[in-house]
C-alpha positions as a Python dict, from the first residue, in 0.01 Angstrom:
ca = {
    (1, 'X'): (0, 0, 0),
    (2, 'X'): (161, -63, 285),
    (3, 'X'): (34, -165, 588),
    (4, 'X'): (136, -90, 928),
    (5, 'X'): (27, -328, 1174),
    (6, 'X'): (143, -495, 1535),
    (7, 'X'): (255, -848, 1592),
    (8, 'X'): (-68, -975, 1739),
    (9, 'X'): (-253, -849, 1387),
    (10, 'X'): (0, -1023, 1189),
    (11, 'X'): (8, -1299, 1376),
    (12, 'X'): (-375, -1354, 1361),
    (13, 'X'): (-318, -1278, 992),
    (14, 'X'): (-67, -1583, 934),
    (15, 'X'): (-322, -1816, 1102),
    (16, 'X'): (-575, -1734, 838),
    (17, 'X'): (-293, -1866, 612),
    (18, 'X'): (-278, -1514, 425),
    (19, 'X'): (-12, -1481, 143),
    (20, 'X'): (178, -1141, 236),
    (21, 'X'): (513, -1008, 246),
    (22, 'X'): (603, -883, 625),
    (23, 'X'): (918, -624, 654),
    (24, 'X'): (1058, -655, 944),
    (25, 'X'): (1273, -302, 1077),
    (26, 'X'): (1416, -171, 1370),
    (27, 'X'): (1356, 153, 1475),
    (28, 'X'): (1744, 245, 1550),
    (29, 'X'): (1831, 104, 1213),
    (30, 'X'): (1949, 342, 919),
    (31, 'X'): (1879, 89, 653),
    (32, 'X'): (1539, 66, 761),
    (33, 'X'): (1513, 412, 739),
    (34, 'X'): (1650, 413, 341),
    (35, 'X'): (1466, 113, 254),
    (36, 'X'): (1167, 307, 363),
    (37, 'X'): (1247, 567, 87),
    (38, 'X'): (1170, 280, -182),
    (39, 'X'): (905, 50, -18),
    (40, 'X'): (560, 236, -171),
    (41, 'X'): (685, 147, -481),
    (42, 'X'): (809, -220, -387),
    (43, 'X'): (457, -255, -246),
    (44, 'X'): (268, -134, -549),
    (45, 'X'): (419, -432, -771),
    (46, 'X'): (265, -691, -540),
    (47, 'X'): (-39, -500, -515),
    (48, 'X'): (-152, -628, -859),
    (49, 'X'): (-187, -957, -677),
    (50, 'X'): (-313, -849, -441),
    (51, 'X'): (-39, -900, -171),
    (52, 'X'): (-40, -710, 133),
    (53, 'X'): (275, -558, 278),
    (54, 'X'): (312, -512, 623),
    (55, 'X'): (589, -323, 844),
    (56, 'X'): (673, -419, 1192),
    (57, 'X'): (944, -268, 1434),
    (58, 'X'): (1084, -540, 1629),
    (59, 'X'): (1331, -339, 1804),
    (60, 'X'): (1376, 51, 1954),
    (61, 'X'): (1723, -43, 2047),
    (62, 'X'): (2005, -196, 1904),
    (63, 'X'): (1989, -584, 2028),
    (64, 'X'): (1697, -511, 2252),
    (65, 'X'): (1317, -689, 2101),
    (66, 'X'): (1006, -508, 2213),
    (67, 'X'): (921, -820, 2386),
    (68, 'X'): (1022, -1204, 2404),
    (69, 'X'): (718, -1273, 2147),
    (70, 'X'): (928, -999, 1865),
    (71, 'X'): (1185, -1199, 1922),
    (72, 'X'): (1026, -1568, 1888),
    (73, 'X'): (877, -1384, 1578),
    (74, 'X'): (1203, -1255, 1442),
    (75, 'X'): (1375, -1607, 1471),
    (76, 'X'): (1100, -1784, 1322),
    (77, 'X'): (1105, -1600, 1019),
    (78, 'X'): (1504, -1615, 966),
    (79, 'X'): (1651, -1419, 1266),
    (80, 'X'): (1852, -1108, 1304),
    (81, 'X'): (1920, -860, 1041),
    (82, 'X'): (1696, -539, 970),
    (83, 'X'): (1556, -460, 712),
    (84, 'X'): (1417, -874, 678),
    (85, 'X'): (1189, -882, 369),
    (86, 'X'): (958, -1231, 411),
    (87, 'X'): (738, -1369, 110),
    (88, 'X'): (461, -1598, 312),
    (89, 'X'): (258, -1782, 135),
    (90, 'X'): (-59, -1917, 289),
    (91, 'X'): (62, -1839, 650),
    (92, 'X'): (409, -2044, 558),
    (93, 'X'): (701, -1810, 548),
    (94, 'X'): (848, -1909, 180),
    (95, 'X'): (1147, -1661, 103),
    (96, 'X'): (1255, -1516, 452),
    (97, 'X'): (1690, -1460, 364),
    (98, 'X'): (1641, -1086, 208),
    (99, 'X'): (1844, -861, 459),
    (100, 'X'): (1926, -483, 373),
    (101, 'X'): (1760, -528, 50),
    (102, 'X'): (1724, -155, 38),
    (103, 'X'): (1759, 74, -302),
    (104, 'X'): (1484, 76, -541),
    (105, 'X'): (1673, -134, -838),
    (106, 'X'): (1696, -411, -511),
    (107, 'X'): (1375, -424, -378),
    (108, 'X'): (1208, -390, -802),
    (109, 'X'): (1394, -757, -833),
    (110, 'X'): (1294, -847, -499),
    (111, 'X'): (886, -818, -636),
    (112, 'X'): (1005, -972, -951),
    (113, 'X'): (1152, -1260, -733),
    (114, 'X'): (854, -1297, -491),
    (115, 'X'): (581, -1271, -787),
    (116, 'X'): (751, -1573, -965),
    (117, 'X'): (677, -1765, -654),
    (118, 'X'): (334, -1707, -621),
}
């Protein structure tokens, strides 16, 4: 299932050293919007480990973060480019370089790629 949740949640999350993947979207961004379309199913795979998937908008316009913390957040977990799809592994991001991995045959290897790192 996918979760949605704000920065401070998943922030508080990562300190507990929680092993999740975070998808990180922008609201004026079409690919977000198509890679929405497949992520239930993404999410399912890595629910059989029990990894949470959590959504967070980091932008409502183009080039403009929600605040200077989104953006702080968004660097530290490999920068700009929406949709970002980061495996994190006991509160360390792991895998963060998945940008516009969108259509379902994309995001089925990207569970196959994050579940062999686990």
């Amino acid at each position: 299932m996918i979760k949605q949740t704000n920065l401070e949640q998943l922030q508080k999350s990562l300190s507990e050293n929680e092993t999740c993947v975070v998808n990180l979207t922008a609201d004026w961004c079409s690919d977000c919007t198509d890679q929405s379309l497949n992520l239930e199913t993404f999410s399912e795979k890595l629910s059989d480990k029990n990894i949470n998937v959590y959504t967070l908008s980091m932008q409502k316009e183009k080039k403009v973060y929600l605040s200077p913390e989104h953006q702080s957040f968004t660097e530290s977990v490999g920068g700009h480019g929406f949709p970002r799809t980061v495996l994190i592994i006991n509160g360390k991001v792991i895998d963060a370089e998945n940008v516009e991995i969108i259509s379902a045959t994309q995001l089925d290897e990207l569970a196959q790629k994050f579940l062999q790192q686990l």
